[in-house]
C-alpha positions as CSV (number, residue, x, y, z in Angstrom):
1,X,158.7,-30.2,11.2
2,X,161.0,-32.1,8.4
3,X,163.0,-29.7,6.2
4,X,163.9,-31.3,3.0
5,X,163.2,-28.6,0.6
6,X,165.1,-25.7,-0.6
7,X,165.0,-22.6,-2.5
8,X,166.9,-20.2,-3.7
9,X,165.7,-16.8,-5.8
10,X,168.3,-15.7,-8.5
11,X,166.0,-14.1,-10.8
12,X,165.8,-10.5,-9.9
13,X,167.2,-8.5,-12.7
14,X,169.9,-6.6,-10.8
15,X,170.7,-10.4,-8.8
16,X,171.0,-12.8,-11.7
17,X,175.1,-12.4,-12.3
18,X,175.8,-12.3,-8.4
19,X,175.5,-16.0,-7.6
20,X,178.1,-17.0,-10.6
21,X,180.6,-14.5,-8.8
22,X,183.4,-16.4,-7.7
23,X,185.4,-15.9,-4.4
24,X,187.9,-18.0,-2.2
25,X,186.5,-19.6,0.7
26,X,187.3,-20.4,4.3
27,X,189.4,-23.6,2.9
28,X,191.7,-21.9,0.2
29,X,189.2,-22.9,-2.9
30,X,187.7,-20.4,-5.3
31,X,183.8,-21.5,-5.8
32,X,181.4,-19.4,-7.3
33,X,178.9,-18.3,-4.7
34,X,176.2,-20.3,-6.1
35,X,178.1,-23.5,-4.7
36,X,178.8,-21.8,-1.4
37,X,175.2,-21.2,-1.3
38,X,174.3,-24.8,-2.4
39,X,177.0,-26.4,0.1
40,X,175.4,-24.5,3.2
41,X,172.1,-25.9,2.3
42,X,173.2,-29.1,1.4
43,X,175.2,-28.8,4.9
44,X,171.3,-28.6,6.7
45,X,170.5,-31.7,5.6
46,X,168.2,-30.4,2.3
47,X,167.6,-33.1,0.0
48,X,166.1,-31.0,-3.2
49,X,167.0,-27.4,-4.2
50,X,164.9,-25.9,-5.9
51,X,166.9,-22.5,-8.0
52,X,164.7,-19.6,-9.9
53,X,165.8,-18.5,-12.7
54,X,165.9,-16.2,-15.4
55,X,165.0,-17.8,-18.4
56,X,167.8,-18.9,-20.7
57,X,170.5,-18.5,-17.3
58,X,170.1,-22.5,-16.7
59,X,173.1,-23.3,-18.6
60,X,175.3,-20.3,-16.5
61,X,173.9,-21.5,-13.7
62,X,174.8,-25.1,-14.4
63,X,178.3,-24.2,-14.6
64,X,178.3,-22.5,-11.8
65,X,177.5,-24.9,-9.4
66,X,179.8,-27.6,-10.9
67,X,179.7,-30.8,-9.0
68,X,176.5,-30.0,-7.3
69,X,174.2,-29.1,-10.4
70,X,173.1,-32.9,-10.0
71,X,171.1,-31.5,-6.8
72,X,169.3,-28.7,-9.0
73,X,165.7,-28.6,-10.3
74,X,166.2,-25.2,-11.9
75,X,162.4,-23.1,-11.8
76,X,162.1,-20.1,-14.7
77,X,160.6,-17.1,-13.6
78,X,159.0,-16.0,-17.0
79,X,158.1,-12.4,-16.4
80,X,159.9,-10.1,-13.6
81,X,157.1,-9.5,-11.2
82,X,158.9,-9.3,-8.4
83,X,160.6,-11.5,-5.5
84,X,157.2,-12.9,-4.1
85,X,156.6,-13.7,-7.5
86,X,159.5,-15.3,-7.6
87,X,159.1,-17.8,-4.5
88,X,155.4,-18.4,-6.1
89,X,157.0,-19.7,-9.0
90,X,158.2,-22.5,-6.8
91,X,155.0,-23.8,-5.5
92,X,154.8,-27.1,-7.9
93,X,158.5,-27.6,-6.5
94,X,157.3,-27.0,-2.8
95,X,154.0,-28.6,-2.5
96,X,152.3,-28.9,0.6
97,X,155.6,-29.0,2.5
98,X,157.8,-26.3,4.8
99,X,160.9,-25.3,2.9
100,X,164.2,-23.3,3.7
101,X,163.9,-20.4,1.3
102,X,167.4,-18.5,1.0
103,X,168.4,-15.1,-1.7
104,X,171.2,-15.6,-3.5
105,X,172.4,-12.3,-3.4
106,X,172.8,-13.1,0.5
107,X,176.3,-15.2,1.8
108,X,176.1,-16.5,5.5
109,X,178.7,-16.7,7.1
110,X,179.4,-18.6,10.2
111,X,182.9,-19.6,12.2
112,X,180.5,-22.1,14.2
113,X,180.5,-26.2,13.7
114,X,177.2,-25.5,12.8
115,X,176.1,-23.3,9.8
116,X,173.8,-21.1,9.6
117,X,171.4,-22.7,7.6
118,X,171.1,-25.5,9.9
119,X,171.0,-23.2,12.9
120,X,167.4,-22.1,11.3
121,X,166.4,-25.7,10.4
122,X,167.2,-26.6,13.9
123,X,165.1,-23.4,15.3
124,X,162.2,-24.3,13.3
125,X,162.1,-27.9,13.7
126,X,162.3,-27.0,17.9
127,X,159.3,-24.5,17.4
128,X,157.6,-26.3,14.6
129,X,156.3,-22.8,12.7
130,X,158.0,-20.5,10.1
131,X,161.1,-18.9,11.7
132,X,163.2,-16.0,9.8
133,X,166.8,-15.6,10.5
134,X,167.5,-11.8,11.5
135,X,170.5,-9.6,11.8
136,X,170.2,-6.1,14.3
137,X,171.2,-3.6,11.4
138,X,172.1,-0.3,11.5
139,X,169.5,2.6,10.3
140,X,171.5,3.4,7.4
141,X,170.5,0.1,5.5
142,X,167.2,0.5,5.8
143,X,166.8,1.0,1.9
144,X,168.3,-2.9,1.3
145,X,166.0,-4.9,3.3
146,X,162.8,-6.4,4.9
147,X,162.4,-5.6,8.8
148,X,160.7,-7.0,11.3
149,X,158.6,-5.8,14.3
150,X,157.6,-7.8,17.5
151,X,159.4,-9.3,21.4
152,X,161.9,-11.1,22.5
153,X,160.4,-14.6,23.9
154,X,161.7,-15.0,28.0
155,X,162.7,-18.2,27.4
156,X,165.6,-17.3,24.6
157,X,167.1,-14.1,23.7
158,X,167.5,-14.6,20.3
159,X,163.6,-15.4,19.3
160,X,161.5,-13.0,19.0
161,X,157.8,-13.6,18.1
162,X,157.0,-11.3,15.2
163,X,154.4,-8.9,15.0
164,X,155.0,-6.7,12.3
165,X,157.0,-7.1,8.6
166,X,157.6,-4.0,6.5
167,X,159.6,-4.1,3.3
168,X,162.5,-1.3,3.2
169,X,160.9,0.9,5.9
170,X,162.0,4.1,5.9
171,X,163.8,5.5,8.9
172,X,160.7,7.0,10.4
173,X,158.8,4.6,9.8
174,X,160.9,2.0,11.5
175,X,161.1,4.1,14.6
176,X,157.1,4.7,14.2
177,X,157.0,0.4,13.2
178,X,159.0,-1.8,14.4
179,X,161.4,-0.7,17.1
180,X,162.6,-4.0,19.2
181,X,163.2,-3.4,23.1
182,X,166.5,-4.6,23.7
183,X,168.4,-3.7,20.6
184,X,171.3,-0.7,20.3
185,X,169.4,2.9,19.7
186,X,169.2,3.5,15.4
187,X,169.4,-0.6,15.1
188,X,166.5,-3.0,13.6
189,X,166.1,-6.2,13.1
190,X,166.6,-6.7,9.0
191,X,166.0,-9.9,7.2
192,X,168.7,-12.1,7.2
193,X,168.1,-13.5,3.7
194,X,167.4,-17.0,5.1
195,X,163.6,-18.3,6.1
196,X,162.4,-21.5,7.0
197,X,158.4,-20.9,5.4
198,X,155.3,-23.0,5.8
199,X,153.0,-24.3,2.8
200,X,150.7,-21.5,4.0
201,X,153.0,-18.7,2.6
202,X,152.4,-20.2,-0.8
203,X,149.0,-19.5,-0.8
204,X,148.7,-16.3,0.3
205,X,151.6,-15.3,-2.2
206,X,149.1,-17.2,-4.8
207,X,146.1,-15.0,-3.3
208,X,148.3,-11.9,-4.2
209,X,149.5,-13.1,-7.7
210,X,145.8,-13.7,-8.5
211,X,144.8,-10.3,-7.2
212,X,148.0,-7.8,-8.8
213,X,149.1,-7.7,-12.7
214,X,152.0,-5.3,-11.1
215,X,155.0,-6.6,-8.8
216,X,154.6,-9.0,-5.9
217,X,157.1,-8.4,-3.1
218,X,157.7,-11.3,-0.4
219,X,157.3,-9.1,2.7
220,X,153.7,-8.4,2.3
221,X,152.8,-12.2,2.6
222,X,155.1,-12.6,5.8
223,X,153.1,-9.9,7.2
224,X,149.8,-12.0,6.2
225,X,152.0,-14.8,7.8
226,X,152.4,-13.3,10.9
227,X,148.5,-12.0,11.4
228,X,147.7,-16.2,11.0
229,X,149.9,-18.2,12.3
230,X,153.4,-18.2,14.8
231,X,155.8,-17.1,13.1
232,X,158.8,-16.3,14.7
233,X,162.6,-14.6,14.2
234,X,166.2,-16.1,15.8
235,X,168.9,-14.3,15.6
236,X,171.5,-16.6,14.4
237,X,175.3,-17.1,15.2
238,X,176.9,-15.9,12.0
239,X,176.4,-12.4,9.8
240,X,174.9,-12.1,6.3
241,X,176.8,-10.7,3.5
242,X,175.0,-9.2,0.9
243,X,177.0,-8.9,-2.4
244,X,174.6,-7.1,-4.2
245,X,175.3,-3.4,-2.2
246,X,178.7,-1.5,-2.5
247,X,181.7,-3.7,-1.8
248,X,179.4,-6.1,-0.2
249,X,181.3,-9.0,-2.7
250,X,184.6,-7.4,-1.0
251,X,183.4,-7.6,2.4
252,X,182.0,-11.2,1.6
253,X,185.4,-12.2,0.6
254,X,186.9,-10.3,3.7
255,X,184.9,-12.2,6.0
256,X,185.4,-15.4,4.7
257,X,189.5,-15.6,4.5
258,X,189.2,-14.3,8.3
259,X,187.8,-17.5,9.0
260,X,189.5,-19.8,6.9
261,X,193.4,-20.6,7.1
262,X,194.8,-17.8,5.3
263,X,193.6,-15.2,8.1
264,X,196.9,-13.8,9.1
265,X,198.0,-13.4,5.8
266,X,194.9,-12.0,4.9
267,X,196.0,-9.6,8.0
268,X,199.4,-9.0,7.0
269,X,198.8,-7.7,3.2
270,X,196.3,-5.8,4.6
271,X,198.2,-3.9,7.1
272,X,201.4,-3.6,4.4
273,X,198.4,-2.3,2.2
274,X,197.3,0.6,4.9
275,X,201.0,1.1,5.7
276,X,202.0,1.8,2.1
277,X,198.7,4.0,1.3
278,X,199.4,6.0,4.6
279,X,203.3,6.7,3.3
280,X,201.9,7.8,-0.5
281,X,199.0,9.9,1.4
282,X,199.8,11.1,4.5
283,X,196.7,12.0,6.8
């Protein structure tokens, strides 16, 4: 399996702004966190990225990715029906090949050589079938993403051949669902935000498009995915950072200084910052 193709969903109508966010990275220079996104796929080895739209965003977007917007083939998404929707609206882009499909509400994070983006290319290229990346995550953010339901393989603990996909379970559900042996009591494994998809996802998403005037949701089609072919999850080395939930841009931000060079004095203001809050209020 040869992954050359990318995409990346901006469209949804509470993600559009979050990719033109800008933040500091690892190396001291403020990027928006479309070009974060765009360098991380670029870093895999992708040779076309494919970025849905909103109409009339192509010119934000543009600017927001600088340097890189030569890399672009920007996809509109004419009506909001949804993220599935939104990946079918790629499928002239795609063709008949596998393609590393990414949010871009979602910032990986990684203090490996290796990012994680090309940790899944690798994984999928080694087990030639789709491959989502996953992240054990606590009950409590449930509401924010897709989970997955399946076993670990014996020959890796971090693949796990996936049986079951729900979108946003709730908490008994999951337990009911999709409970992984292995993993911490009240922990699931939750989408990562990062898949590496076969052609054969585009059809069933067209199969559901064709068959639903209302929204199309991606998670449906995985679980299609799952009942026809491998399909597998790897946990990767490296956490996910969604920017779209409660301080999740903060935390992104956070995450990244600690492993760039400014760590300790990330570290330091932040300790003067506890330090000076504790003196004004006293526990």
């Amino acid at each position: 399996m040869h992954i050359r193709k990318a995409l990346i969903t901006c469209a949804g109508p509470t993600q559009r702004n979050l990719p033109l966010q800008s933040l500091v990275d690892r190396d001291g220079v403020t990027k928006s966190a479309l070009q974060i996104l765009i360098e991380e796929v670029a870093a895999a080895g992708i040779e076309e990225i494919g970025i849905v739209i909103c109409p009339g965003d192509q010119a934000a977007y543009t600017t927001a990715a600088g340097t890189l917007a030569g890399m672009l083939a920007f996809i509109p998404q004419a009506a909001a029906r949804g993220y599935g929707h939104a990946v079918y609206c790629a499928a002239r882009f795609i063709g008949s090949e596998s393609f590393l499909h990414l949010v871009g509400d979602h910032l990986p994070i990684s203090g490996e050589a290796k990012r994680c983006a090309q940790q899944l290319v690798e994984v999928a290229a080694a087990e030639s079938c789709a491959v989502s990346a996953v992240q054990a995550t606590r009950e409590s953010m449930l509401p924010y993403y897709g989970a997955v339901g399946g076993h670990r393989l014996a020959k890796a603990n971090s693949l796990y051949e996936i049986a079951t996909v729900i979108e946003k379970p709730t908490p008994t559900e999951a337990e009911q669902r999709i409970i992984v042996p292995g993993l911490r009591a009240g922990h699931y494994l939750c989408f990562f935000g990062m898949h590496v998809l076969t052609p054969l996802v585009m059809d069933i998403l067209g199969d559901l498009c064709m068959g639903s005037v209302g929204g199309i949701q991606l998670s449906p089609a995985l679980a299609t995915l799952a009942s026809r072919e491998r399909y597998l999850a790897t946990e990767l080395h490296g956490q996910r950072h969604n920017i779209g939930v409660k301080y999740g841009l903060l935390m992104a931000q956070f995450a990244m200084a600690l492993e760039g060079g400014g760590r300790d004095e990330v570290l330091t203001q932040l300790a003067e910052l506890l330090v000076a809050r504790e003196r004004t209020h006293p526990a």
